[in-house]
Each structure stands twice: as structure tokens, then as C-alpha cells.
C-alpha positions in Angstrom: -52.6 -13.3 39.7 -50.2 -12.5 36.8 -49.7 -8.8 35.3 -47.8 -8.6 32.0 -45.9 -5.6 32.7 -45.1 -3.6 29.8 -42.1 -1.7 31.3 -39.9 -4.1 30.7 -38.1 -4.5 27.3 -38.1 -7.7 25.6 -34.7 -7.3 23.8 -33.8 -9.3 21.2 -30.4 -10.5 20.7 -29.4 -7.0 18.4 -30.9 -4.7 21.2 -29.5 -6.8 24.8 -26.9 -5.0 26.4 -24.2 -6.7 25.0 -22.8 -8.4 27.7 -26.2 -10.3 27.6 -25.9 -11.5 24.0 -23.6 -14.4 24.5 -26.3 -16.1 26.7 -29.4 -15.3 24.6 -27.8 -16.5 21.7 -26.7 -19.9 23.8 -30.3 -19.8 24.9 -31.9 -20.0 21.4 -29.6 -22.5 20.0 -30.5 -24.8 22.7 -34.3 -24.2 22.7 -34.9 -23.0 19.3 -36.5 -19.8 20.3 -35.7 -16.9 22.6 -38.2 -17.0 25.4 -39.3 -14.3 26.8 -38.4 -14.2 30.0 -35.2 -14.5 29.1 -35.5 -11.5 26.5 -36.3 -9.4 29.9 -34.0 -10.8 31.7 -31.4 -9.4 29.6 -31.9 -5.8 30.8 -29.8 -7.2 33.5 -27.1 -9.2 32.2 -25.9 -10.3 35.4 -29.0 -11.5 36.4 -29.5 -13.4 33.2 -26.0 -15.0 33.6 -26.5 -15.5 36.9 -29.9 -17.4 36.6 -28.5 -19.5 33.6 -24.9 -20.9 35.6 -27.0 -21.7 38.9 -29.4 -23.4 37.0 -26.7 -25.2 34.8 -24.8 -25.7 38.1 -28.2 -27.5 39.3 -29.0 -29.6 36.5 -25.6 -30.7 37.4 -26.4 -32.0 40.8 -26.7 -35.6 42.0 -30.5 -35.7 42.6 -32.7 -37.5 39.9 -34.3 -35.2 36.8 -37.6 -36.0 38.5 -36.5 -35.0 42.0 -34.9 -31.5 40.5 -38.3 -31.0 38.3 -40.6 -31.6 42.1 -38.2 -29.1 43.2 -38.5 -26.7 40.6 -42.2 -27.0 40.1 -42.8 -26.5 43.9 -41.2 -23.0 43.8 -43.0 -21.9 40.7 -46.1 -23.2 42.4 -45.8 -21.9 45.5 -44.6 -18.3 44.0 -46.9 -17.8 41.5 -44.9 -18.2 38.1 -47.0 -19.1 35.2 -43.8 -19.0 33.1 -42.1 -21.9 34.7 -45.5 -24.0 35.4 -45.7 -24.2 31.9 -41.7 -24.9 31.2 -41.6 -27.6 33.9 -44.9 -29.1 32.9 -43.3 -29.2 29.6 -40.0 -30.7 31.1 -41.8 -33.3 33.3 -44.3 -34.3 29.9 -40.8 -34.9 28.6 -39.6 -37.1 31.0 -42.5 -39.0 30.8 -43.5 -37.8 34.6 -47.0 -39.7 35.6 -50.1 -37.0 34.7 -51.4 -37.0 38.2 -47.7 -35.8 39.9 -47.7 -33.3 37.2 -51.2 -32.1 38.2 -50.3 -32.1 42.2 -47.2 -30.3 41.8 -49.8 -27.3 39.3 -51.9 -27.1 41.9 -48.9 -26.8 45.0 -50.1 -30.4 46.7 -48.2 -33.8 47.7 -47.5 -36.3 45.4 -48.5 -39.8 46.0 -44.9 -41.2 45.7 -43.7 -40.9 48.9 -39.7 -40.2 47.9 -41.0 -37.4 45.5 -43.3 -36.1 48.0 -39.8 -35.8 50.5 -38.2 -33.3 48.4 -41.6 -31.1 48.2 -41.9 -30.7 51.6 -38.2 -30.6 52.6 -38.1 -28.0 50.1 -41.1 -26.3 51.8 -39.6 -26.5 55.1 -35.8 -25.0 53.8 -37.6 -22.1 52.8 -40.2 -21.7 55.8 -37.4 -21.9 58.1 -35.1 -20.1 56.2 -32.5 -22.9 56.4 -33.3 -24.4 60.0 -35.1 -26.9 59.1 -34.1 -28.8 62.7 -33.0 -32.5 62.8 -37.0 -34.0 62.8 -37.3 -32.6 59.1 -33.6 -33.1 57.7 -33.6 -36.9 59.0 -37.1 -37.4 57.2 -36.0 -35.9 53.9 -32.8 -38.6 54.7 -35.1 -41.5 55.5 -36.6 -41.5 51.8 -32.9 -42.2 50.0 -31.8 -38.8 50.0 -28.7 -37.6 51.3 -26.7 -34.8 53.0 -25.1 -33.4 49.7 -28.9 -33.6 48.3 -29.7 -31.0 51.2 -27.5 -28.9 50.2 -28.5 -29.4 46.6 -31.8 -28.4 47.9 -30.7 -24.9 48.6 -28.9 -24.4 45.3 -32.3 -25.5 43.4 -34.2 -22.6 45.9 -31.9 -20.4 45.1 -31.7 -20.6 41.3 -35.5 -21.0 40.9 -36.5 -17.9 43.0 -34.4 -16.0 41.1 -35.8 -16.7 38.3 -40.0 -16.4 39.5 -39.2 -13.5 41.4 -37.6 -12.1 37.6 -40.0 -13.4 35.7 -42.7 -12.2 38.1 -41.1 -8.6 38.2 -41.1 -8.2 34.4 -44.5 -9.9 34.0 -42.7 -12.4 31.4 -46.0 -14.2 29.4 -45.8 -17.9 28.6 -43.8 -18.3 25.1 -46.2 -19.8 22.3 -44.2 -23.2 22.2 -45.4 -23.7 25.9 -49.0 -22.5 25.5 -50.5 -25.9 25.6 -48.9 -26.5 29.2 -50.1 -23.3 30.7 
């Protein structure tokens, strides 16, 4: 269930602590709008800087925009973040991502495509294990074209995209109007 929490302060670029401001303003010139979790991210700067290198760092990675959207749509899923269901339904719509993976990864369920449905689970398992996943699940998450370095790219992707649910979760971040439609 999502609370909008009023506590938190959506800054604006003029009100962010300033050693926010840099990456809000980097933030709207690449989206066009400041969104609001971001806004209350800002209270913490570090946080906010924090969230926007690791996710840079895993856009970066060598596993396929697909592969890094099942990822990222299976944390938001799984903890409860409206915000980035929306944003990564938006993403996937943008990458031209089939209607009825979109739909599975919504409602936190396997996709049909079996290499797709590899990074769901191992990404499952990382986090239900906290990192020992044993041999079994690493050499099924290898058997589906994945690799070693793709593990590990795993955990990076976990790590950015909690972050961000858990923040946008704790300041009770609403969807932006520009993503309304894929709430």
C-alpha cells in the first residue's frame, strides 16, 4: 500500500541543499521535469548523488536494456514502489518491450522468455540469499547466455534500485504527471 507522506519536502532546485542542485538540475535537463522523488531525495544530497552514479554506473553495464529493465522492474515490484513501476513501464513502452512481459514483471510473475525470466529469478534468489545464491542457481542464471561479470552486475542493479524504493517509499514520492498513464 502507498502513503504519500507529507513530511518530506519536495525542494525545488532554489530550496535543495545546495550540494543537491548540481544533480537536480542535471536531472531536469535530461527528463524535462524534476520528478518528484528526486525533489525528496534532495533533502539528502548524498543519497541523491549516490542513487544517480550507481544507477548511471548500471546503465553502464554489459547486460541488455531489457535485461537491466527485468531487473529493475523486479525490485520495484517486489518492494512495493509505484514510482518506479510507472518509470520502468515507461522505459520498457520505450524500448518497445512486448505488453505481456511488461504486465508479468507489474504484477511480480515470470516472463515467458526464458533468458528474461533468468535474470528475474536470479535476481530473486541474490537477494533471498543475501548473495549465496549456491552453484545450482548461479550456473542456471549462466546457462541462459549470461555471464559471471553479469552476476556481479546483478548485485550493482539490487543495490542501486533498493536505494531508490526504499527512498522513494520512505518519503511517499507520488507518481509525476508525465508518468500517470503507466501507473
Amino acid at each position: 500500500m502507498f502513503t504519500e507522506h507529507t513530511m518530506f519536502t519536495e525542494h525545488t532546485i532554489e530550496s535543495a541543499p545546495p550540494a543537491a542542485r548540481r544533480s537536480m538540475a542535471a536531472t531536469t535537463s535530461r527528463l524535462g521535469y524534476l520528478p518528484a522523488a528526486v525533489a525528496r531525495m534532495a533533502t539528502s544530497p548524498d543519497l541523491l548523488d549516490g542513487f544517480l552514479k550507481l544507477s548511471a554506473m548500471f546503465e553502464g553495464t554489459t547486460l541488455d536494456p531489457i535485461a537491466r529493465e527485468v531487473l529493475i522492474m523486479t525490485i520495484a515490484a517486489r518492494n512495493g514502489c509505484h514510482v518506479c513501476v510507472a518509470m520502468h513501464t515507461a522505459r520498457l513502452a520505450a524500448l518497445d518491450a512486448d505488453a505481456a512481459l511488461i504486465a508479468a514483471l507489474r504484477e511480480g510473475a515470470a516472463p515467458t522468455d526464458p533468458h528474461l525470466d533468468a535474470i528475474r529469478a536470479f535476481t530473486l534468489r541474490v537477494i533471498e540469499t543475501s548473495g549465496d545464491v549456491g552453484d545450482a542457481a548461479l550456473r542456471a542464471f549462466l546457462a541462459h547466455d549470461y555471464t559471471e561479470q553479469n552476476a556481479l552486475e546483478v548485485v550493482l542493479g539490487i543495490g542501486a534500485y533498493t536505494m531508490s524504493t526504499l527512498a522513494n517509499r520512505l518519503t511517499g514520492a507520488p507518481v509525476d504527471e508525465p508518468l500517470r498513464q503507466f501507473a
